[in-house]
C-alpha positions, 0 to 999 in steps of 0.5 A: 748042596751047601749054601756057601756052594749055592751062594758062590754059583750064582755069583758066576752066573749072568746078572740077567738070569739068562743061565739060570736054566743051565745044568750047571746050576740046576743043583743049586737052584734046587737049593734056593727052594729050600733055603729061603736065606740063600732065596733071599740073598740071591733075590738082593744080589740079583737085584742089585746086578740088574741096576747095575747093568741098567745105570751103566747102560744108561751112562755116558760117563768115559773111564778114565785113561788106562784104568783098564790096565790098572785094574787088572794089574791090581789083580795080578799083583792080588793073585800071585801073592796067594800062590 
């Protein structure tokens, strides 16, 4: 496994970690104990999930009306101009 490919799995896995032991990322977990660039990459990213999640957790702050749509609306019109 490449570092690209590594780096990209564990974007898609769960902030918590709490897949981390799924067969689906064992390769690039093998990956990590080698490469200690993409070790540290996921380190940071992972960190910065996690503060994520907890400041968000411990907000009461209310989006605004219809940013929901409008955030997938922004992504529909992103996507189909790569097809």
């Amino acid at each position: 496994m490449n570092c690209h490919d590594a780096l990209l799995q564990f974007d898609a896995a769960r902030p918590d970690g709490s897949d981390w032991n799924d067969p689906e990322l064992h390769d690039a977990r093998q990956h990590l104990d080698t490469c200690p660039n993409c070790s540290l990459a996921v380190a940071q990213r992972h960190a910065w999930d996690l503060a994520l999640l907890n400041t968000t957790a411990n907000t009461s702050v209310t989006p605004p009306n219809g940013l929901a749509s409008r955030l997938l609306e922004a992504l529909d019109s992103h996507t189909s101009t790569e097809t």
